[in-house]
C-alpha positions as CSV (number, residue, x, y, z in Angstrom):
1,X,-35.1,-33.8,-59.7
2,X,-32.5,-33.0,-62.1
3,X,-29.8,-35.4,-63.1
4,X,-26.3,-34.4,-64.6
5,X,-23.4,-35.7,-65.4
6,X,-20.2,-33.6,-65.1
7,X,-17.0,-35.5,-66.5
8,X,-13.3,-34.3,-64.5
9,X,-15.2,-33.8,-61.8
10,X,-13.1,-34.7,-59.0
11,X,-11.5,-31.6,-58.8
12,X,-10.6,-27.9,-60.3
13,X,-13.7,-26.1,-62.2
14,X,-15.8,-29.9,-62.3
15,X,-16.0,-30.0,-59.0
16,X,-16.8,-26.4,-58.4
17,X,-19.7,-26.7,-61.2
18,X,-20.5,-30.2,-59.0
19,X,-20.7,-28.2,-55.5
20,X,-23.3,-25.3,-56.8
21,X,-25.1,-27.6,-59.1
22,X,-25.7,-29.8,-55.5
23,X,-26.6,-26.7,-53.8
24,X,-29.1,-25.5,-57.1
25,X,-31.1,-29.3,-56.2
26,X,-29.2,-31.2,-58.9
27,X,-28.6,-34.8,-58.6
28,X,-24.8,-34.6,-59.2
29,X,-23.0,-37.5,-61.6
30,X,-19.4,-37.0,-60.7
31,X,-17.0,-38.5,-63.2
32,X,-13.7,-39.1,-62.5
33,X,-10.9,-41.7,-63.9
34,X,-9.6,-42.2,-60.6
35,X,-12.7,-44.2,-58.8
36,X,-11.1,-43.5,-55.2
37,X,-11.0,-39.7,-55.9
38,X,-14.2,-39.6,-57.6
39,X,-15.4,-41.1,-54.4
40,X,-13.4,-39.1,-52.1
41,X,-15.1,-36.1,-54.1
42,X,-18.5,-36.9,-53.9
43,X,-18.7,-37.7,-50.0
44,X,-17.5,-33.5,-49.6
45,X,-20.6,-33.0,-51.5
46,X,-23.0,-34.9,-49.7
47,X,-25.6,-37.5,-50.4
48,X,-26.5,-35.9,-53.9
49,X,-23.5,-36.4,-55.6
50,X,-22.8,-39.6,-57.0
51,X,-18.9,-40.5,-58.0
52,X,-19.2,-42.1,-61.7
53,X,-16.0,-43.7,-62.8
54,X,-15.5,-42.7,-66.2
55,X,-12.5,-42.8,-68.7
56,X,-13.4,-40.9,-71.8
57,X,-10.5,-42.1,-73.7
58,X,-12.4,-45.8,-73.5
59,X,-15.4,-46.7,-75.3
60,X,-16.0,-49.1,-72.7
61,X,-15.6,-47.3,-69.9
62,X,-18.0,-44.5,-71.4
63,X,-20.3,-47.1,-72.5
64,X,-20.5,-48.6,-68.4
65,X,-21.1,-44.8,-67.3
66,X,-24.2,-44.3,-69.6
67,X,-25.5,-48.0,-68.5
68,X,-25.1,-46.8,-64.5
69,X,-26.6,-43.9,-65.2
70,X,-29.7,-45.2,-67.5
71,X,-30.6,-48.0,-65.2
72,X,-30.2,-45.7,-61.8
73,X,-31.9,-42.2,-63.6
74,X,-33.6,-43.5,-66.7
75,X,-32.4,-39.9,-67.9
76,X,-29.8,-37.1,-68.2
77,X,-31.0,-33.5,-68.4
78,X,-27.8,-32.0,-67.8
79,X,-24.2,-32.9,-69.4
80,X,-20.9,-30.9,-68.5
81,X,-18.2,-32.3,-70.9
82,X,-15.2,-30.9,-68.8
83,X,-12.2,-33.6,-68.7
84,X,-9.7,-32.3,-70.2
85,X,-6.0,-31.9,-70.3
86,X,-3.5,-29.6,-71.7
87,X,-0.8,-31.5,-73.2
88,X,2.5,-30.2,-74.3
89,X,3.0,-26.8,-74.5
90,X,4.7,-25.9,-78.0
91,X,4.0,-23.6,-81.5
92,X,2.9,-25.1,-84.6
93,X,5.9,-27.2,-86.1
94,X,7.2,-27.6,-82.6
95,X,4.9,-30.7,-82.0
96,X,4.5,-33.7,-84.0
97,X,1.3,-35.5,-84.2
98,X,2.0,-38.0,-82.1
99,X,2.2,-34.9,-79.4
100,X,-1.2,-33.7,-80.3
101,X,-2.7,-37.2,-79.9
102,X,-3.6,-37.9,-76.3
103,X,-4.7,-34.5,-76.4
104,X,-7.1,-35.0,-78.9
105,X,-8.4,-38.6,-77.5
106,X,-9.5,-36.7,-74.2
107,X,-10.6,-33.5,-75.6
108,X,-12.1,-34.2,-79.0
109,X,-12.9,-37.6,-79.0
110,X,-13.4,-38.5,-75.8
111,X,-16.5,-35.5,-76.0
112,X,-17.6,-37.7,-78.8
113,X,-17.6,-40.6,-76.9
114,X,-19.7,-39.4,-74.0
115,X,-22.1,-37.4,-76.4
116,X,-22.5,-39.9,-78.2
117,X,-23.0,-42.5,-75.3
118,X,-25.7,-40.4,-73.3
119,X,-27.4,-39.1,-76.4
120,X,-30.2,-41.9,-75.8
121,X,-30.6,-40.4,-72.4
122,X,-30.5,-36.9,-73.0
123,X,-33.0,-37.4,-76.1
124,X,-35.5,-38.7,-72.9
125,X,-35.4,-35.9,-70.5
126,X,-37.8,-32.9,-70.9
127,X,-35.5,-30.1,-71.5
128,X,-31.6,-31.9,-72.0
129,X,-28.3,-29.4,-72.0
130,X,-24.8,-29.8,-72.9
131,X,-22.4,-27.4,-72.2
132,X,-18.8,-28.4,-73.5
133,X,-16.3,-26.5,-71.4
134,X,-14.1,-25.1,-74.4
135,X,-11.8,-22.0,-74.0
136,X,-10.9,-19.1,-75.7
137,X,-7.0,-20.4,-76.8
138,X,-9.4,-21.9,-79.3
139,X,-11.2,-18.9,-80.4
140,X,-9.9,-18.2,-83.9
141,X,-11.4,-14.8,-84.1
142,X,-9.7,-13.9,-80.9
143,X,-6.5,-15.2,-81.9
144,X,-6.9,-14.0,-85.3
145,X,-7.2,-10.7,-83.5
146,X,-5.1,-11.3,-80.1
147,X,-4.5,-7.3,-79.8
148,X,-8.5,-6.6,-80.3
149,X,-9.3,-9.0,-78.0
150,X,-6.5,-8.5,-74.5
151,X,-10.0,-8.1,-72.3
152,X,-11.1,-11.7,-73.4
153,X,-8.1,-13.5,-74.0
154,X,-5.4,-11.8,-71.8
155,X,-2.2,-14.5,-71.9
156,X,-1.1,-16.3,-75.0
157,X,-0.5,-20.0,-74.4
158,X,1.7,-21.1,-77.2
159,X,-0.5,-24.5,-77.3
160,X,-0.6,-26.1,-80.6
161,X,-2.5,-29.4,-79.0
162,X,-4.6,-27.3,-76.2
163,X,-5.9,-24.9,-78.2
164,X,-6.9,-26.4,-81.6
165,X,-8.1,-28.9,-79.8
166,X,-10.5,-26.5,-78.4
167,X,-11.4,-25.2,-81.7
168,X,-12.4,-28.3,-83.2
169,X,-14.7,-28.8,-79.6
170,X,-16.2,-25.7,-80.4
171,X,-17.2,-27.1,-84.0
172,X,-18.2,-30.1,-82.7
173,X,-20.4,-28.2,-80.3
174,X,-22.3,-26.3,-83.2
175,X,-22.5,-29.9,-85.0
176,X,-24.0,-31.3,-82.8
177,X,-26.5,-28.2,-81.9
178,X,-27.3,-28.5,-85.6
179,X,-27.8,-32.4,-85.7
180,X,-29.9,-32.5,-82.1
181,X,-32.4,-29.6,-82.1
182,X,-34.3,-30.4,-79.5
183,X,-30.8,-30.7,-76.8
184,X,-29.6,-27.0,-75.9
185,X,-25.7,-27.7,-76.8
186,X,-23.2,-24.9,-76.2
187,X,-19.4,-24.3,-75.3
188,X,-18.4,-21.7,-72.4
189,X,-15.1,-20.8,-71.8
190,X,-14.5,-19.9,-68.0
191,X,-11.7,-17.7,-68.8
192,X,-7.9,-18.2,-67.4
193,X,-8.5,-19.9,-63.7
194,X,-6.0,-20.7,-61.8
195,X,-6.6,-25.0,-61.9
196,X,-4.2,-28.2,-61.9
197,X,-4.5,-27.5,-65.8
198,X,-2.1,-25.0,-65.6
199,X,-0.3,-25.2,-62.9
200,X,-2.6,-22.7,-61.0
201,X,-1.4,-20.0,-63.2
202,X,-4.9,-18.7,-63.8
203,X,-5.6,-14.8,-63.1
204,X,-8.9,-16.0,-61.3
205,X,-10.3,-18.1,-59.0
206,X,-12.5,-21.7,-59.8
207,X,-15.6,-19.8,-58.2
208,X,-15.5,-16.8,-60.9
209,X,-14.1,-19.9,-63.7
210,X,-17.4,-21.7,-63.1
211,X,-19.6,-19.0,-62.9
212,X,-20.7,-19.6,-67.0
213,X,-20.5,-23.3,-66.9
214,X,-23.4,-23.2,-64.0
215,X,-25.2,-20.7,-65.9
216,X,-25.3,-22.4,-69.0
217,X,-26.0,-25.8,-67.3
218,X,-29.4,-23.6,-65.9
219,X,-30.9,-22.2,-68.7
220,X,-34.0,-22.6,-69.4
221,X,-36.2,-24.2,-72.0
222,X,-35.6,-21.1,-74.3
223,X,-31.9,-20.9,-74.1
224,X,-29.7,-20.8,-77.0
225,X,-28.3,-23.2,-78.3
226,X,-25.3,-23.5,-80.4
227,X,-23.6,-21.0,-78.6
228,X,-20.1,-19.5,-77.8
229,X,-20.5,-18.2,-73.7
230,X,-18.1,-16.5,-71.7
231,X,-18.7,-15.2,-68.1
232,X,-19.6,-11.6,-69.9
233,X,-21.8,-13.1,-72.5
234,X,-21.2,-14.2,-76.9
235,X,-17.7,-15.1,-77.8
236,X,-16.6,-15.3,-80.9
237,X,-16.0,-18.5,-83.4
């Protein structure tokens, strides 16, 4: 039986990726901050999904997640960093850094936290993955290039907080591919789905949205790692 862990999962593209990871024969970690949600979640998914309450803004909190999980699986072969949130919207000297911070906890560091946390576990399944659910607002060749790149990146989000802090996920993701060799670690970005995240905005559905985080969370022992995934394949840095 495989055992993941998806964080946000309670709703949008985490529970998605949590409803056809079920269905694929996963046992499903759910994470959520909210433990009555979480819950709520899990019972739609049936007796394989497990709600995990799990703040990843709380060392603590992270750190009572991995001890549920170690003492109930004795393993993790499959982690889906997805809790996120967007912050304020606003261009570079719009936001101060006290704007960019909560952002930043959640996004950056609270992907540090968990990886961190459930590294022991991961290190003891056969074949461990991470996929860090990025996007491509923090793509700096594509919005080095916006104009070469409408088919991947087709609305500019004037984000200073979203979108580097997706950058500096995507670093940490190569980081930590570099530092763990024997973990497949990549980020996807699902492209622009229409979730809470953004006020259902998004030009596609959560189905298409999870599409590369369920693939990526299936590869096989030979995957790549270190990688950059969109729902048509390599992105770029």
């Amino acid at each position: 039986m495989t055992t993941t862990l998806i964080t946000g999962a309670n709703r949008g593209l985490g529970l998605e990726t949590a409803r056809r990871l079920v269905a694929a024969g996963h046992t499903v970690y759910l994470g959520a901050r909210d433990e009555r949600r979480g819950r709520e979640a899990a019972e739609r998914l049936g007796d394989a999904a497990r709600p995990l309450r799990i703040d990843v803004t709380s060392d603590d909190s992270v750190k009572a997640a991995a001890d549920r999980v170690a003492e109930e699986a004795g393993r993790l072969d499959v982690l889906v960093n997805n809790a996120g949130i967007a912050g304020p919207y606003g261009e570079a000297g719009d936001l101060t850094a006290d704007d960019l911070r909560a952002v930043y906890d959640t996004n950056v560091l609270g992907a540090v936290r968990v990886l961190n946390a459930f590294l022991p576990l991961l290190r003891a399944a056969r074949a461990p993955v991470v996929v860090n659910v990025s996007s491509g607002l923090g793509s700096l060749g594509m919005n080095a290039d916006p104009e070469g790149h409408t088919d991947l990146l087709p609305v500019y989000v004037p984000a200073l907080a979203y979108n580097s802090s997706k950058a500096a996920l995507n670093m940490l993701t190569l980081l930590y591919a570099r530092a763990c060799p024997g973990i497949r670690v990549n980020a996807v970005d699902p492209g622009y789905t229409a979730t809470d995240l953004n006020g259902h905005s998004g030009l596609q559905s959560v189905e298409e949205g999870a599409e590369v985080i369920v693939r990526m969370a299936m590869t096989g022992p030979d995957g790549p790692t270190g990688g950059f995934f969109g729902n048509h394949g390599p992105l770029p840095w």
